[in-house]
C-alpha positions in Angstrom: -83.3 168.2 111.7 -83.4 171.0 109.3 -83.5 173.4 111.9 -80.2 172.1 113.0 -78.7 171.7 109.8 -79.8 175.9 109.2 -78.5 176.5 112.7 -76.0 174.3 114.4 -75.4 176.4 117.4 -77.9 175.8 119.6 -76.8 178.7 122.2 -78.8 181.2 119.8 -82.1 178.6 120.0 -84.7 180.9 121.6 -86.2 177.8 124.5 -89.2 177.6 126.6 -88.2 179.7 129.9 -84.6 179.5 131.0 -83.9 175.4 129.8 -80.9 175.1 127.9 -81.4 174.4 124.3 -80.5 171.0 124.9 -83.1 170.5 127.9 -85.7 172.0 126.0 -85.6 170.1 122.9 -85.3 166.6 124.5 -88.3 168.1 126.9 -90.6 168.8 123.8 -89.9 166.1 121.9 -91.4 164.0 125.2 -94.3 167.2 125.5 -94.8 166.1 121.3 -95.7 162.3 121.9 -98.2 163.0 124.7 -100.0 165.4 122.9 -100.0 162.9 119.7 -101.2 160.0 122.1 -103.9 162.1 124.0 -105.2 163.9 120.8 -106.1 160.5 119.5 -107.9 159.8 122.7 -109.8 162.5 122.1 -110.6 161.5 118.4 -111.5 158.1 119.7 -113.9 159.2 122.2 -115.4 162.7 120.7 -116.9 160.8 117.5 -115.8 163.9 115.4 -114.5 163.4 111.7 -112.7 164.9 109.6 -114.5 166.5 106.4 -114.1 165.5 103.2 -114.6 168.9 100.2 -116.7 168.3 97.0 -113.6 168.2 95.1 -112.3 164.9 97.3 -109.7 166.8 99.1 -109.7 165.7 103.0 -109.7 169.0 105.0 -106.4 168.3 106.6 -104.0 171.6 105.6 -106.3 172.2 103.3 -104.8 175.2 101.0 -107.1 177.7 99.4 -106.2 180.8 97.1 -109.2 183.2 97.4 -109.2 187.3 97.5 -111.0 189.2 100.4 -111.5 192.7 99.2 -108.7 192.6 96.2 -106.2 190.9 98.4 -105.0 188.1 97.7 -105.3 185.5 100.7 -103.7 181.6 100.7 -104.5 179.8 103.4 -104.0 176.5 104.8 -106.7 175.2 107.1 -105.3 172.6 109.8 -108.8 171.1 110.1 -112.0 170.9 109.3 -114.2 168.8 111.2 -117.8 167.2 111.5 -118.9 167.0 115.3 -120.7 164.2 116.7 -123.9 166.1 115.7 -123.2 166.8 111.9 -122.0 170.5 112.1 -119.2 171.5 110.5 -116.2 173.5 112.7 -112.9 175.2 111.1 -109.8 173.7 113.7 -106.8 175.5 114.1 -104.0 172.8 116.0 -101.9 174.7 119.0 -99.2 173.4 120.2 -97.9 176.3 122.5 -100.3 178.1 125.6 -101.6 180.7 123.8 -104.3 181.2 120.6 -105.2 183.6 118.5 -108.5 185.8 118.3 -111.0 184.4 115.8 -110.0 186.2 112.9 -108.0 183.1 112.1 -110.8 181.4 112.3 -113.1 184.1 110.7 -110.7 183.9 107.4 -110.3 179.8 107.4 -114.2 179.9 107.2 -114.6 182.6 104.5 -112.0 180.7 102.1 -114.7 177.8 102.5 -117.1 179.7 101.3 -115.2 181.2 98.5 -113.5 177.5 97.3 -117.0 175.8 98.2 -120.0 178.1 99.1 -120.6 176.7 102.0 -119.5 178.2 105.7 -119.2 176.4 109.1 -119.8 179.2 110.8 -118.4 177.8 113.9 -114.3 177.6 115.0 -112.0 176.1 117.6 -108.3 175.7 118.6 -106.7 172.7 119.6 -105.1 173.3 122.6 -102.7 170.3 122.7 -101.2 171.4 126.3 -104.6 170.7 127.7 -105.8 168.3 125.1 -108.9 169.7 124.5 -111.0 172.0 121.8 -111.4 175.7 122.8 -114.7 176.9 123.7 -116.6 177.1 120.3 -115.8 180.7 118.3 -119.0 182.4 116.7 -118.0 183.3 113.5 -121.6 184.3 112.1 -120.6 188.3 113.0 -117.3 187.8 110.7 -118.2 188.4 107.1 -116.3 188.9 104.1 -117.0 192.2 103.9 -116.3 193.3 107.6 -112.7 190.6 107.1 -112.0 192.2 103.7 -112.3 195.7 105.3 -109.5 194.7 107.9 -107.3 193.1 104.7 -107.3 196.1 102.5 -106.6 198.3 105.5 -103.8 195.9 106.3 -102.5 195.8 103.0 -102.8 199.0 102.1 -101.0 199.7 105.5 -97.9 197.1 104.2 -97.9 198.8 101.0 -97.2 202.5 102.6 -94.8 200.7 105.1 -96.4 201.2 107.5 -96.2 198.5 110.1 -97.7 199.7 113.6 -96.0 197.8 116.9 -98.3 195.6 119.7 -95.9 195.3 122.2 -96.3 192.3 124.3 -94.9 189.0 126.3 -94.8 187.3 122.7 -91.7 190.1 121.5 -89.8 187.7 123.1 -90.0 185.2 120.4 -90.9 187.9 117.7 -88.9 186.8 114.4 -88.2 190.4 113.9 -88.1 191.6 117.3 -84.1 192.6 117.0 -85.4 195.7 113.8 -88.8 196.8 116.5 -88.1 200.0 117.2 -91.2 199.9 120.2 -89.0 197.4 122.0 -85.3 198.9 121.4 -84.8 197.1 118.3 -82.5 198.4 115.1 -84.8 200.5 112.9 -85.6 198.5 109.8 -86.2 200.0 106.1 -87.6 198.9 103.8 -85.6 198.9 100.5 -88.3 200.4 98.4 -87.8 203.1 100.7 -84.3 203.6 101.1 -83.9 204.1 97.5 -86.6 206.5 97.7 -84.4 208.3 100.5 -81.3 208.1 98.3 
């Protein structure tokens, strides 16, 4: 509802495929209690667990503040879970068809070890449209050093606005698609830069 209440006009919704806005969200909302329904299934027959922190916390949108490299990093981790066979797995919950690479995953695990010295070492997706875990992600090869390299190069990247396009199928639900120059966007600048141009 607070979508609706931001933006009435549901003409300007951006839906799955070509269903009207109207289609799509009574669609989803169906699509939403499956996926609820079959996810505890799963829970009920995979004998998994969700882990609880030293500090009490239960590792469900669990938020860490931690640096990598200088950079500050706040994350919240959808899950962390204990398999059937004791280990320890960083869970990221997709609703949609895609996921993302590891570095998700990679940084989820590395704010572990900063808040609790401890790593999993090991990651997954949820993939609610098939109701299943991803094939286990290897994050031994990510550590914070080789992560924090990638975050000061981002950041120092941001800072320089600098902000290099990956043109793809998801620009067509890119927040900022409509300022992307690679995809015939409006040129955005920054205002730390226009008054710089001024």
């Amino acid at each position: 509802m607070k979508d609706f209440d931001r933006e009435p006009d549901l003409s300007v919704w951006m839906t799955g495929g070509w269903r009207k806005p109207e289609t799509d969200i009574e669609l989803r909302f169906e699509e939403g209690k499956a996926q609820v329904l079959a996810y505890r299934d799963y829970v009920a027959a995979s004998g998994e667990s969700i882990w609880i922190a030293p500090d009490g916390r239960m590792a469900v949108e669990l938020e860490i503040e931690f640096t990598l490299s200088d950079v500050p990093v706040i994350v919240f981790i959808d899950q962390v879970i204990i398999t059937q066979d004791g280990r320890l797995v960083v869970r990221d919950l997709k609703t949609g068809s895609s996921y993302n690479s590891p570095l998700q995953l990679a940084t989820y695990d590395l704010a572990l070890e900063a808040e609790y010295g401890i790593r999993a070492f090991w990651g997954d997706f949820w993939l609610a449209k098939k109701a299943k875990p991803s094939p286990p992600v290897d994050l031994h090869p990510y550590t914070a050093e080789r992560v924090g390299a990638w975050y000061a190069a981002m950041d120092a990247g941001q800072r320089a606005g600098i902000y290099v396009p990956s043109p793809g199928d998801h620009c067509r639900v890119c927040g900022v698609a409509q300022w992307c120059t690679a995809i015939g966007g409006v040129e955005y600048i920054p205002n730390s830069q226009k008054e710089i141009a001024s």
